[in-house]
C-alpha positions, 0 to 999 in steps of 0.5 A: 449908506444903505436905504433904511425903509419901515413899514405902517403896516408893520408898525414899532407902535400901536396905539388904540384910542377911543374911536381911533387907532395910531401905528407908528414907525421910527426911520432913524431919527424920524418917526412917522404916523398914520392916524386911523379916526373913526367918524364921530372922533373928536379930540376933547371927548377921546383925547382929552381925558387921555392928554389932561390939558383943555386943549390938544398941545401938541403941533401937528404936521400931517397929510389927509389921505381919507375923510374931512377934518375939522380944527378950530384954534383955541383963538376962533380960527378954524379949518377944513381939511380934506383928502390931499391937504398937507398941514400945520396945526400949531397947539392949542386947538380942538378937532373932529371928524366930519361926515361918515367916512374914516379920517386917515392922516400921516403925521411926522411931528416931532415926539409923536410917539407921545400921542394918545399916551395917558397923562402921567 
């Protein structure tokens, strides 16, 4: 069976978002991101109008490489991330960039090439 490799640098997807920009690569039945977001990106004032729904609803399971994140659950909890975190972000919840540098994550959640889509 061969290696079946892509690269995020010659993406099957791009996506262009306020203040921030998604590539991604299918490999097989896998799809992986790489988010690119903009310090002053945050998810209710860039992707909400996209999504249509009070808060993000989608699980994420991605990998920091740049920048600090912060998420607060539709519950109160709440977490930094920083360079080197890996995580799980369930549904419903809101984020942001923190600070003056670009945030820059890998994402290989389930049905991400639905992100950043505009709601039908």
């Amino acid at each position: 069976m061969p290696v079946t490799a892509k690269s995020l640098d010659r993406p099957d997807d791009t996506r262009n978002f306020p203040n921030g920009k998604g590539t991604i690569v299918k490999v097989d039945s896998l799809e992986v991101g790489r988010g690119v977001l903009e310090p002053g990106w945050r998810w209710s004032n860039d992707s909400k109008p996209m999504a249509g729904t009070a808060s993000c609803e989608v699980q994420h399971t991605r990998l920091v490489l740049a920048g600090q994140f912060h998420v607060e659950m539709n519950d109160g909890s709440a977490a930094d991330l920083v360079e080197g975190d890996v995580y799980v972000i369930p549904p419903g919840h809101d984020a942001w960039v923190v600070g003056e540098s670009q945030l820059v994550s890998v994402d290989w959640s389930r049905h991400i090439s639905e992100l950043a889509r505009p709601a039908s």
